[in-house]
N, C-alpha and C positions, 0 to 999 in steps of 0.2 A: 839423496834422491836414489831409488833403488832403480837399477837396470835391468831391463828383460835382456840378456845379453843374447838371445835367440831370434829376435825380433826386430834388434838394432835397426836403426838404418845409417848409413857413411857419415851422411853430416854430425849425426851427433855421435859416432864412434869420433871422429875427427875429432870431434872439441873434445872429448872425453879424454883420448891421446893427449893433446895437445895440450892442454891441462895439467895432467899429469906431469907431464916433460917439462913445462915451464914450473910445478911447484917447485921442483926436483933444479929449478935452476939450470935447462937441456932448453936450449933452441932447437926447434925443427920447424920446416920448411914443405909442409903438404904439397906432392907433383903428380904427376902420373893422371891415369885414368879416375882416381877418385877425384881431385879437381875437375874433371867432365861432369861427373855423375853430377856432383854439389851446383855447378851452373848451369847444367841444363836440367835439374827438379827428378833427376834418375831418368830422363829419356835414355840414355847410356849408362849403364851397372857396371862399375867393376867391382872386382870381388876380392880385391884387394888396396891397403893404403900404402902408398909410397911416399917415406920420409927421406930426406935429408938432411943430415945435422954434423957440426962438428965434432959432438962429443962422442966418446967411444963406446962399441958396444958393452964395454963394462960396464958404462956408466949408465948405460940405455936399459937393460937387463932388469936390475932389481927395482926401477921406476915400474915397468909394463906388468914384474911380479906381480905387483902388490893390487894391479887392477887382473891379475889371475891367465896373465899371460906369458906362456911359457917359450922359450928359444927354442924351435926346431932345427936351424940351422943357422951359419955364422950372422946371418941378416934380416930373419926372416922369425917370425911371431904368430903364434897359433894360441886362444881360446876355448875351451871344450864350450859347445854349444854358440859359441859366436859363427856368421856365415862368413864372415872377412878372415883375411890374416891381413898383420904389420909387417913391412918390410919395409931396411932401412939402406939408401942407396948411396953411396960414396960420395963423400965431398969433393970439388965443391957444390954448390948449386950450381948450375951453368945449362943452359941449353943449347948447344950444337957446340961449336965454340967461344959463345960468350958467356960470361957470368951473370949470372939474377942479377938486374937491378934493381928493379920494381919490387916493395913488400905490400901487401895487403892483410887485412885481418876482418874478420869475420867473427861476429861476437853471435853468439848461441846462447839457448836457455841453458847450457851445460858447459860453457865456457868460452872461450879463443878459437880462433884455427888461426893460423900463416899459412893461407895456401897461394899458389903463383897467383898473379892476377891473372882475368882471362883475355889479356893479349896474351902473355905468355902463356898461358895454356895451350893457346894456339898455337905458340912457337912448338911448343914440347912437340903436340901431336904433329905438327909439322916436318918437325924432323925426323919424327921414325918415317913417315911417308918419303922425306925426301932421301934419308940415308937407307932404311930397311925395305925401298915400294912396299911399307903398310898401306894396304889399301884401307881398313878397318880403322887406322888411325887420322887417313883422309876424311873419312865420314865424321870422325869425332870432331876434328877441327872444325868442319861446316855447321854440325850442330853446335857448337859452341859460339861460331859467328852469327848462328842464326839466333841464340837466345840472348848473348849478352851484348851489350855494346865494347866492338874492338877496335884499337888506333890497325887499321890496315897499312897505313903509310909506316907505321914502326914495325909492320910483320913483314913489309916490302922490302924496307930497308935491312932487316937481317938476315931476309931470304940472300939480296941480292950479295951478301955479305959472304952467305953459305956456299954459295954458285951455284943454287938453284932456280933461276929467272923461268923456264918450262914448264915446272912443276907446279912454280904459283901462277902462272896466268893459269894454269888448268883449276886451281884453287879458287882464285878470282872470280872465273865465271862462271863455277859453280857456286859462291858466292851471291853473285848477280842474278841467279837465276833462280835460287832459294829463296832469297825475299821477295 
Protein backbone atom coordinates (compact mmCIF):
# COMPACT_ATOMS: atom_id res chain seq x y z
CA UNK A 1 0.00 0.00 0.00
CA UNK A 2 1.78 3.21 -0.98
CA UNK A 3 1.75 6.17 1.57
CA UNK A 4 1.22 9.83 0.99
CA UNK A 5 3.68 10.35 3.75
CA UNK A 6 2.78 14.38 3.60
CA UNK A 7 -0.80 13.79 4.21
CA UNK A 8 -0.54 11.11 6.86
CA UNK A 9 -2.58 11.31 9.58
CA UNK A 10 -1.41 9.92 13.52
CA UNK A 11 -3.52 6.90 13.56
CA UNK A 12 -2.19 5.36 10.69
CA UNK A 13 1.37 6.74 11.05
CA UNK A 14 0.86 4.66 14.52
CA UNK A 15 -0.10 1.51 12.95
CA UNK A 16 2.44 2.15 10.27
CA UNK A 17 5.22 2.51 13.33
CA UNK A 18 3.82 -0.17 15.03
CA UNK A 19 3.93 -2.49 12.52
CA UNK A 20 7.04 -1.99 11.52
CA UNK A 21 8.46 -2.46 15.30
CA UNK A 22 6.51 -5.49 15.79
CA UNK A 23 7.72 -7.20 12.26
CA UNK A 24 11.28 -6.37 13.44
CA UNK A 25 10.16 -8.40 16.67
CA UNK A 26 10.28 -4.47 18.91
CA UNK A 27 7.48 -3.96 21.34
CA UNK A 28 6.34 -0.42 21.84
CA UNK A 29 3.87 0.99 23.66
CA UNK A 30 1.99 4.25 21.98
CA UNK A 31 1.70 7.45 24.94
CA UNK A 32 1.75 10.90 24.88
CA UNK A 33 -0.42 13.31 23.15
CA UNK A 34 -0.84 11.19 20.08
CA UNK A 35 -3.15 8.63 22.16
CA UNK A 36 -5.38 12.00 22.73
CA UNK A 37 -5.37 12.76 19.05
CA UNK A 38 -6.48 8.90 18.13
CA UNK A 39 -9.40 9.08 20.96
CA UNK A 40 -10.71 12.02 20.62
CA UNK A 41 -10.85 11.74 16.14
CA UNK A 42 -7.97 14.84 16.22
CA UNK A 43 -10.04 17.30 18.36
CA UNK A 44 -6.29 17.52 19.90
CA UNK A 45 -3.21 17.18 17.27
CA UNK A 46 -0.10 16.45 18.49
CA UNK A 47 2.50 16.61 16.20
CA UNK A 48 4.44 14.07 17.49
CA UNK A 49 4.38 10.01 18.48
CA UNK A 50 5.65 9.11 21.75
CA UNK A 51 6.89 5.34 22.07
CA UNK A 52 8.05 3.34 24.79
CA UNK A 53 9.88 0.26 24.36
CA UNK A 54 12.42 -2.02 25.90
CA UNK A 55 14.52 -2.48 23.07
CA UNK A 56 17.37 -0.30 22.30
CA UNK A 57 17.73 2.54 20.11
CA UNK A 58 20.16 0.33 18.02
CA UNK A 59 17.57 -1.89 17.51
CA UNK A 60 14.93 0.94 16.90
CA UNK A 61 17.17 2.81 14.29
CA UNK A 62 17.39 0.53 11.27
CA UNK A 63 13.50 -0.68 11.82
CA UNK A 64 12.14 3.28 11.21
CA UNK A 65 15.21 3.42 8.30
CA UNK A 66 13.73 1.42 6.17
CA UNK A 67 10.16 3.18 6.31
CA UNK A 68 12.68 6.42 5.45
CA UNK A 69 13.11 7.65 8.78
CA UNK A 70 16.06 9.05 9.94
CA UNK A 71 17.64 9.77 13.71
CA UNK A 72 17.86 13.37 14.57
CA UNK A 73 18.68 12.90 17.96
CA UNK A 74 19.39 10.13 20.70
CA UNK A 75 15.34 9.53 20.82
CA UNK A 76 13.83 11.31 18.47
CA UNK A 77 12.78 10.51 14.38
CA UNK A 78 12.24 12.75 11.51
CA UNK A 79 10.70 11.92 7.90
CA UNK A 80 11.44 14.39 5.03
CA UNK A 81 7.94 15.32 4.11
CA UNK A 82 6.11 13.61 6.89
CA UNK A 83 4.26 16.41 9.49
CA UNK A 84 5.00 14.12 12.83
CA UNK A 85 8.37 12.94 14.19
CA UNK A 86 8.96 9.66 16.39
CA UNK A 87 10.13 9.84 19.56
CA UNK A 88 11.15 7.20 21.84
CA UNK A 89 10.73 7.79 25.66
CA UNK A 90 12.55 5.64 28.38
CA UNK A 91 11.44 2.58 29.98
CA UNK A 92 9.66 1.58 31.72
CA UNK A 93 6.01 2.36 30.78
CA UNK A 94 4.84 3.80 34.05
CA UNK A 95 2.78 6.70 34.63
CA UNK A 96 3.58 8.96 37.60
CA UNK A 97 4.77 6.29 39.81
CA UNK A 98 3.11 3.36 38.66
CA UNK A 99 3.79 0.95 35.94
CA UNK A 100 1.23 0.25 32.80
CA UNK A 101 -0.98 -2.27 33.54
CA UNK A 102 -3.48 -2.05 31.22
CA UNK A 103 -2.49 -3.05 27.26
CA UNK A 104 -4.97 -2.40 24.45
CA UNK A 105 -4.60 -2.69 20.72
CA UNK A 106 -6.08 -1.12 18.13
CA UNK A 107 -6.21 -2.81 14.74
CA UNK A 108 -6.21 -0.44 11.55
CA UNK A 109 -6.48 -0.91 7.79
CA UNK A 110 -2.42 -0.54 8.18
CA UNK A 111 -1.90 -2.70 11.09
CA UNK A 112 -1.66 -2.66 15.19
CA UNK A 113 -1.17 0.03 17.47
CA UNK A 114 -0.38 -0.66 21.57
CA UNK A 115 -1.51 2.60 22.61
CA UNK A 116 -2.37 3.23 26.69
CA UNK A 117 -5.91 2.67 27.07
CA UNK A 118 -7.97 5.75 27.62
CA UNK A 119 -8.07 5.65 31.33
CA UNK A 120 -4.52 5.73 31.21
CA UNK A 121 -4.44 8.32 28.80
CA UNK A 122 -5.98 10.16 31.19
CA UNK A 123 -3.71 9.24 33.85
CA UNK A 124 -0.67 10.40 31.58
CA UNK A 125 -2.20 13.82 30.82
CA UNK A 126 -3.03 13.85 34.35
CA UNK A 127 0.15 13.85 35.56
CA UNK A 128 1.80 16.44 33.67
CA UNK A 129 -1.24 18.85 35.01
CA UNK A 130 -0.63 17.45 38.32
CA UNK A 131 3.33 17.49 38.52
CA UNK A 132 4.11 20.20 35.70
CA UNK A 133 0.44 22.68 36.36
CA UNK A 134 -0.04 21.81 32.34
CA UNK A 135 -2.85 23.43 32.12
CA UNK A 136 -3.06 22.28 28.29
CA UNK A 137 -2.66 18.84 29.39
CA UNK A 138 -5.76 19.43 31.87
CA UNK A 139 -7.81 20.18 28.78
CA UNK A 140 -6.58 16.94 27.13
CA UNK A 141 -7.68 14.78 29.90
CA UNK A 142 -11.37 16.33 29.81
CA UNK A 143 -11.42 15.87 26.16
CA UNK A 144 -10.51 12.49 26.50
CA UNK A 145 -13.27 11.95 29.29
CA UNK A 146 -15.51 13.44 27.31
CA UNK A 147 -15.04 11.21 24.16
CA UNK A 148 -14.19 7.75 25.48
CA UNK A 149 -15.74 5.90 28.15
CA UNK A 150 -13.23 6.16 31.50
CA UNK A 151 -13.03 3.90 35.00
CA UNK A 152 -12.97 7.43 36.99
CA UNK A 153 -12.79 5.38 40.27
CA UNK A 154 -9.24 3.82 38.74
CA UNK A 155 -8.19 7.49 37.82
CA UNK A 156 -9.22 8.39 41.54
CA UNK A 157 -7.56 5.84 43.02
CA UNK A 158 -4.16 6.59 41.40
CA UNK A 159 -4.56 10.20 41.75
CA UNK A 160 -5.25 9.62 45.46
CA UNK A 161 -2.01 7.47 45.30
CA UNK A 162 -0.07 10.46 43.61
CA UNK A 163 -1.25 12.97 46.56
CA UNK A 164 -3.12 14.94 44.25
CA UNK A 165 -6.79 14.73 45.80
CA UNK A 166 -7.20 18.95 44.77
CA UNK A 167 -6.38 18.68 41.50
CA UNK A 168 -8.80 16.01 40.55
CA UNK A 169 -11.86 17.28 42.29
CA UNK A 170 -10.98 20.31 40.13
CA UNK A 171 -10.82 17.47 37.29
CA UNK A 172 -13.91 15.90 38.35
CA UNK A 173 -16.08 18.78 37.95
CA UNK A 174 -14.96 19.85 35.07
CA UNK A 175 -15.77 16.53 34.20
CA UNK A 176 -19.31 16.92 35.46
CA UNK A 177 -19.85 19.78 33.80
CA UNK A 178 -18.75 18.74 30.28
CA UNK A 179 -21.15 16.12 29.84
Amino acid sequence: MKTDWENIGIKELASIISSKLNEKGIDAILVGGACVSIYTKNKYLSIDLDFVSSASIKEISPALSELGFERKSSRHFEREGCPFFIEFVSPPAAIGSEPIKGKTVLQTRRGRIFPLTPTDSVKDRLAAYYHWNDPQALEQALMLAKAQKINLQEVKRWTEKEGHKEKYADFISRVKNKK
